[in-house]
N, C-alpha and C positions, 0 to 999 in steps of 0.2 A: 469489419467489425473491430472496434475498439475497445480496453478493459480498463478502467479505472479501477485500481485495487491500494487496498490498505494491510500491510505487516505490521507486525508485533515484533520487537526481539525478545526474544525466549528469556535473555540473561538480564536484560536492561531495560528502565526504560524510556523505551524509544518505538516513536510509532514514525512509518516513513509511507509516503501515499506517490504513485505513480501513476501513470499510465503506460500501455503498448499493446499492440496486435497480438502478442502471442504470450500470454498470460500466465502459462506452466513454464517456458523457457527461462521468460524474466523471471521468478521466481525462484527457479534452481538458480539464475544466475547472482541474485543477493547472497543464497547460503551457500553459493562454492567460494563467496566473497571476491566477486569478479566486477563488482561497482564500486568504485571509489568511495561515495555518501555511506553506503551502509557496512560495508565489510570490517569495520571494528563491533559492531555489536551482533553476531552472526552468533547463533540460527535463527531462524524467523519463522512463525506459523503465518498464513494469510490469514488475517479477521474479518476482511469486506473484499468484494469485490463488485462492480457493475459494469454490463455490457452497453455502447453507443453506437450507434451505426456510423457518424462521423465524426472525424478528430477534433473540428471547431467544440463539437457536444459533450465531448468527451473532456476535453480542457478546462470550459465552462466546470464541468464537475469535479475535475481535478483540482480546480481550484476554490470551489467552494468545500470540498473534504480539507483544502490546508489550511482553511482559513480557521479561527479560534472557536466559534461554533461546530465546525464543523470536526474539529482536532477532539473537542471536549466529547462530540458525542465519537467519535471512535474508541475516546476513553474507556467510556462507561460501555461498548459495545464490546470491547477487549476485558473489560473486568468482571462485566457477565457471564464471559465463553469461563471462566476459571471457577 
């Protein structure tokens, strides 16, 4: 199983969308700021997440979340949660 997940920074903003198999690990691993891309704008709440059974489908969705529709609606999904 694969997770395509979208963060927030807490402080900034900055929304960052990945994917990986183990969904809590990568997580803690943005806010111990142990990723290159995110670790200036730490801490980070999760604001989406989806499960895929395969990495191809998973991709697929990872890349339609970075695309500018798909940026705009984590916007507005990040601005709702507040």
């Amino acid at each position: 199983m694969y997770y395509v997940y979208a963060i927030s920074s807490e402080k900034h903003n900055y929304i960052y969308v990945g994917l990986t198999h183990d969904l809590e690990a990568r997580i803690k691993r943005h806010n111990d700021g142990r990723e290159r891309t995110t670790k200036f704008y730490i801490p980070y709440e999760l604001i989406y997440s989806e499960a895929c059974e395969t990495r191809p489908e998973a991709r697929i969705r990872e890349k339609y979340w970075k695309s500018g529709i798909g940026k705009e609606k984590l916007r507005s999904l990040r601005d709702s949660q507040k």
